[in-house]
C-alpha positions as a printed Julia matrix, in Angstrom:
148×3 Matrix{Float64}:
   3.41   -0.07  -20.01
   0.53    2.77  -20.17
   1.16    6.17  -19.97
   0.64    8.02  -17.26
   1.1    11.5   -17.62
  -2.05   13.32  -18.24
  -3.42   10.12  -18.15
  -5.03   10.0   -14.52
  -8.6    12.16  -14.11
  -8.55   14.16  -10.83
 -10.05   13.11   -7.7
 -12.18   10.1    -7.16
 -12.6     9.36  -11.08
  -8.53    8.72  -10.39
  -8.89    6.02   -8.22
  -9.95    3.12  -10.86
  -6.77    5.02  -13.23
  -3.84    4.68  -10.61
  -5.24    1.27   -9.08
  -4.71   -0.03  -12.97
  -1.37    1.71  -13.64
   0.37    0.56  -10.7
  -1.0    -3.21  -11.02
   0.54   -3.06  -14.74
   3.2    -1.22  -14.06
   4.81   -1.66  -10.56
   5.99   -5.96  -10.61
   5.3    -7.74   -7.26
   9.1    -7.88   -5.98
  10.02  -11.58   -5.2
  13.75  -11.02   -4.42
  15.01  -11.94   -1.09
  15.28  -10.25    2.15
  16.27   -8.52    3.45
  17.02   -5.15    1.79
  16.15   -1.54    1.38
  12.59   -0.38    1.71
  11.26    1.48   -1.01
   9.88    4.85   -0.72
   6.82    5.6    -3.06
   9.14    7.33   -5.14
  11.62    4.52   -5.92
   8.56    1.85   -6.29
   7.61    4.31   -9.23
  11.18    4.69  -10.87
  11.81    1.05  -10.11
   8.47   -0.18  -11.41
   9.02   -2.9    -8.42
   7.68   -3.4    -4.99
   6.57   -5.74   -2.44
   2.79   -5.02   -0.99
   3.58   -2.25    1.18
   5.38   -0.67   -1.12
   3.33   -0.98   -4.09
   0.93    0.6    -1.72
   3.06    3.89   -0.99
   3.01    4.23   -4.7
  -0.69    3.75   -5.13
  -1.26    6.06   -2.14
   0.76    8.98   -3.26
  -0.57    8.77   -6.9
  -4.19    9.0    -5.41
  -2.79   11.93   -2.87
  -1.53   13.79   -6.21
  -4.94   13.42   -7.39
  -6.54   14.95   -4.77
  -7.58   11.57   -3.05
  -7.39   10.36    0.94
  -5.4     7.64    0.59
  -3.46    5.88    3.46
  -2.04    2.95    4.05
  -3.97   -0.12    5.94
  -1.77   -2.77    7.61
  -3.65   -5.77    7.19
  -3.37   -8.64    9.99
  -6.1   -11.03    8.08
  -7.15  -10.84    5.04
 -10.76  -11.57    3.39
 -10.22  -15.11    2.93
  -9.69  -15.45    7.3
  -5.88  -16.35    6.29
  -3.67  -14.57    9.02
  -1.27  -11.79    7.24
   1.36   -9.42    7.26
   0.15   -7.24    4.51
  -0.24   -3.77    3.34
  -3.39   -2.18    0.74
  -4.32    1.02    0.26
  -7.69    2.55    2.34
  -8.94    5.35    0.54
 -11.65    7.68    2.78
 -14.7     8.96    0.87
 -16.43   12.34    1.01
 -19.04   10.25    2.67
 -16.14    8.83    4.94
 -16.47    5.29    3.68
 -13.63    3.39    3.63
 -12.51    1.29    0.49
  -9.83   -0.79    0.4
  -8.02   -1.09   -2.54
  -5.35   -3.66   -2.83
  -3.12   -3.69   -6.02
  -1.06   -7.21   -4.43
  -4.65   -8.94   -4.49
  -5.25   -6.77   -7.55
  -9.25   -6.06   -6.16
 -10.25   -2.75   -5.81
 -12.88   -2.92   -3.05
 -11.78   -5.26   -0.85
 -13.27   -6.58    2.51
  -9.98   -7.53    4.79
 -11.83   -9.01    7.99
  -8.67   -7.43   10.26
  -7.3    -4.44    9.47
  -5.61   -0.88   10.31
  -5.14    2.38    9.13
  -1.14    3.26   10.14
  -0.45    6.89    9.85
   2.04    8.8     7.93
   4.17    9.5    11.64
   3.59    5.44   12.47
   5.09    4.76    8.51
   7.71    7.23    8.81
   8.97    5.16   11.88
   8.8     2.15   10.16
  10.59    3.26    7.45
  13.53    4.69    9.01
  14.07    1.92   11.49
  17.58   -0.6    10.51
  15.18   -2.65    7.14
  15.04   -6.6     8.01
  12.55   -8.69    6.3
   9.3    -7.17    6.85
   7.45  -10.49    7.93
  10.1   -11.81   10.48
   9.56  -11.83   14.06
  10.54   -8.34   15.63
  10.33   -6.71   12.5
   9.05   -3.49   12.21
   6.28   -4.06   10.65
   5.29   -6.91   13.11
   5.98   -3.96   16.17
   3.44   -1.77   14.08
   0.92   -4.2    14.21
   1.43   -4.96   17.84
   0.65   -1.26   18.61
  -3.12   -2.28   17.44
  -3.69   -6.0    17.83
């Protein structure tokens, strides 16, 4: 496992750091659905998530680094296969947008379908009754009918 304290560089410099801790250190979770989302927070403790999740980790580590980092609910992904997935989209100064996707474990990423969901949109989702985050009527499905 690497360290991480006083490990991670501030601002952009951070965002090659964090994308390589959490890919070592936060498992892709393959246990069955449905249960409890996990918050950034217990993704980090728990060193387990699934992509959206792994994402909220990535996201606030970048966001404690001084980084804009939000979440991007991806609908198809840069093969053209059709997808209920989550990555990170981090803004530049410039305002280019690089997706950074710790599931695919790429870094700059070119999803061909994609959103940004806010923090109000993810607090929704979050808080709604948890079913498996792929199944029809799920939460995450709703989300991404708001946009597609």
């Amino acid at each position: 496992m690497l360290p991480l304290s006083g490990q991670i560089p501030w601002g952009e410099d951070a965002i090659p750091y964090a994308f390589e801790w959490v890919v070592q250190n936060v498992a892709y979770d393959h246990l069955i659905f449905p249960r409890k989302e996990y918050s950034a927070k217990e993704s980090f403790v728990q060193r387990t998530g699934v992509c959206i999740e792994a994402s909220y980790c990535l996201a606030s580590l970048l966001r404690l680094c001084g980084v804009k980092a939000d979440i991007a609910i991806v609908k198809e992904d840069y093969t053209g296969k059709k997808v209920s997935h989550a990555c990170v989209a981090v803004t530049h100064p410039d305002g280019e947008v690089q997706l950074v996707d710790v599931t695919y474990k790429l870094m700059d990423v070119h999803h061909r379908s994609y959103f940004i969901a806010s923090d109000f949109e993810l607090n929704i989702r979050f808080q709604e009754a948890y079913v498996h985050p792929y199944a029809p009527g799920s939460a995450l499905e709703k989300l991404m009918g708001l946009f597609f």
